[in-house]
MISELO-416368 format. One line per 2 residues: number of its first residue (from 1); for each residue y, x, z of C-alpha. Coordinates in steps of 0.02 Angstrom, whole numbers, plus 50000, padded with zeros to 5 digits. Each point is the difference from the previous one (the first is absolute). Layout:
BEGIN
NUM = Y,X,Z | ... .
END
This chain:
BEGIN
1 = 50000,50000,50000 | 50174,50072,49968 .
3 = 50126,50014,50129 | 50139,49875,49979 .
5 = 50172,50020,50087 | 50077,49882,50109 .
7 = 50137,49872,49899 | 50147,50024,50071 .
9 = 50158,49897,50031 | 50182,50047,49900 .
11 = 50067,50149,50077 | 50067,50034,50140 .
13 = 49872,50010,50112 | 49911,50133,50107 .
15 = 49885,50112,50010 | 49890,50098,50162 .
17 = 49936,50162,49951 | 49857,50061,50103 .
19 = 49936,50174,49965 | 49858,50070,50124 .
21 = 49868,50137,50020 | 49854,49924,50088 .
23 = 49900,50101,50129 | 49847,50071,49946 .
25 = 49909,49910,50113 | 50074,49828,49972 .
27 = 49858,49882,49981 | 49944,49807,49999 .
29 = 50115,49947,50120 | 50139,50053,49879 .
31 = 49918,49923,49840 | 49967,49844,50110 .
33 = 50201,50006,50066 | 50061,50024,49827 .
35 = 49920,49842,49931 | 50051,49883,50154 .
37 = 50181,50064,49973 | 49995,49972,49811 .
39 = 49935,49825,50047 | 50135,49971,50122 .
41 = 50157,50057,49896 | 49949,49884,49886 .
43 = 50051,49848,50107 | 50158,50095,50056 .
45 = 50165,49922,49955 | 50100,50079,49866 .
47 = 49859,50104,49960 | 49980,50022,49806 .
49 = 49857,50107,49971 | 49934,50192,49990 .
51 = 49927,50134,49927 | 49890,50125,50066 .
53 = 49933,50206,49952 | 49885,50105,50103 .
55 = 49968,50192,49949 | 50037,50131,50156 .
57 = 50155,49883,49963 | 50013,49833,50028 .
59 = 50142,49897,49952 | 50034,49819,50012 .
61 = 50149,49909,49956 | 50026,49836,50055 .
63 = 50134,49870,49952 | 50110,49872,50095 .
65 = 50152,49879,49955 | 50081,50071,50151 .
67 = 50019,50118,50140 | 49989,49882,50111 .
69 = 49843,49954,49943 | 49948,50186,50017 .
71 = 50054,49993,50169 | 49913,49849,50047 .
73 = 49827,50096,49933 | 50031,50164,50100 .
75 = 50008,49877,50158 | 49854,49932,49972 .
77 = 49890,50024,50140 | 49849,50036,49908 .
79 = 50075,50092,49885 | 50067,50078,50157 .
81 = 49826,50028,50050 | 49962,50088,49824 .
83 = 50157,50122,50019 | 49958,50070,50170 .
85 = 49806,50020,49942 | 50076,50099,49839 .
87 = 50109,50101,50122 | 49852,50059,50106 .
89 = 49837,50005,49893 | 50029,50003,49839 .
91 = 50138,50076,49893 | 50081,50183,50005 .
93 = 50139,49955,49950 | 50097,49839,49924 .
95 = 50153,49937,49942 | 50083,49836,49960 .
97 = 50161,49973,49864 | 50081,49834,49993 .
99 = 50082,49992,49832 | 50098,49850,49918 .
101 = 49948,49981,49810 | 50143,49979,49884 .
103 = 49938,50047,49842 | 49806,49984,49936 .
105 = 49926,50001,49823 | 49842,50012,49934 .
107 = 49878,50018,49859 .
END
């Protein structure tokens, strides 16, 4: 099956960049975390959709109609739950860019 990009609204709207490095020794309770936090966004106001890469580099971008919506999703307490796990088991390193899209084209 090819991979198929969200549809997105008109411009502006925004963007959260999440890159990581996952710990080597990261292991099913990070797969199983992932998926109940992809199925959870997806019920979250103002959220628009995502895309995800994993190498030694993940990246996933994920895309709201506002920042307050954003904020709303960082509060959320089991996505709370998720951050704090990431924090002490399993990623190096991470970091998060909130961006507001202005401009997008495609082919």
């Amino acid at each position: 099956m090819q991979p198929r990009l969200p549809d997105m609204p008109t411009v502006p709207y925004y963007a959260v960049i999440f890159t990581s490095i996952k710990q080597p020794e990261a292991g099913q309770d990070y797969v199983d975390m992932a998926q109940e936090m992809e199925d959870l966004v997806r019920n979250q106001t103002g959220y628009l959709g995502h895309e995800s890469a994993r190498d030694s580099l993940g990246i996933t971008v994920s895309y709201w109609d506002s920042l307050e919506a954003i904020a709303a999703w960082k509060k959320e307490a089991r996505h709370r739950m998720a951050q704090q796990l990431g924090r002490e088991k399993w990623y190096q390193h991470y970091t998060i860019r909130i961006c507001k899209v202005e401009k997008e084209y495609s082919f």
